[in-house]
C-alpha positions in Angstrom: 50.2 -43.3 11.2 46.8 -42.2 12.5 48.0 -42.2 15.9 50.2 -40.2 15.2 48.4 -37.4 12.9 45.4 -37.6 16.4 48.2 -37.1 18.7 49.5 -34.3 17.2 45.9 -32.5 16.5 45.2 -33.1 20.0 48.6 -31.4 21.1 47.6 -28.5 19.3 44.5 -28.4 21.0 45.8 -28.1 24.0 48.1 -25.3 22.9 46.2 -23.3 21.4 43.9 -23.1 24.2 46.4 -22.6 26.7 45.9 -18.2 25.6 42.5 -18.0 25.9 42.5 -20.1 29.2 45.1 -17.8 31.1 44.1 -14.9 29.9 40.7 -14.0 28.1 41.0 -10.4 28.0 44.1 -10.5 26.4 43.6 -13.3 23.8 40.2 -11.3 23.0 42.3 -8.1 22.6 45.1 -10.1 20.2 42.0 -11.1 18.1 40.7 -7.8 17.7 44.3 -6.4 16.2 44.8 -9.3 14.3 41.6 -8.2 12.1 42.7 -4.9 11.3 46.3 -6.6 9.7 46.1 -6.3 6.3 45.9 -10.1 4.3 49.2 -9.5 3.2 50.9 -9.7 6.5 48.5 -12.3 7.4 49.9 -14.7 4.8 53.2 -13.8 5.6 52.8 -14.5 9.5 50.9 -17.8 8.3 53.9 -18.7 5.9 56.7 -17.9 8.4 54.3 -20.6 11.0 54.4 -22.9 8.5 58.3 -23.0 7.4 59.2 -22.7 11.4 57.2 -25.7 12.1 58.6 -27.3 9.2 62.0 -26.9 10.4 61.0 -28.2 14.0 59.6 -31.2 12.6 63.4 -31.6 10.1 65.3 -31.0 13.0 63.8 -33.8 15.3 63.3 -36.2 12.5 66.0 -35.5 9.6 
């Protein structure tokens, strides 16, 4: 199980530094526009992440 739950955090490690890697100016710009989104549309964008990688993770294991 722990294996596992490790794997997977470093996975997403590695992908979410795979932006700022490539391209710095651009991941610095995304930041900057994300900030001005009002909290509204930030929980939504969080809560459509969530369901999509809930349906990634049914799909391979249901």
């Amino acid at each position: 199980m722990w294996i596992h739950l490790l794997t997977a955090l470093g996975l997403l490690f590695v992908l979410e530094g795979i932006l700022p890697f490539l391209t710095p100016h651009g991941m610095r710009r995304a930041m900057l526009q994300t900030a001005q989104l009002p909290d509204n549309a930030l929980r939504l964008i969080g809560l459509a992440s969530m369901l999509l990688g809930l349906l990634v993770l049914y799909l391979l294991h249901g």
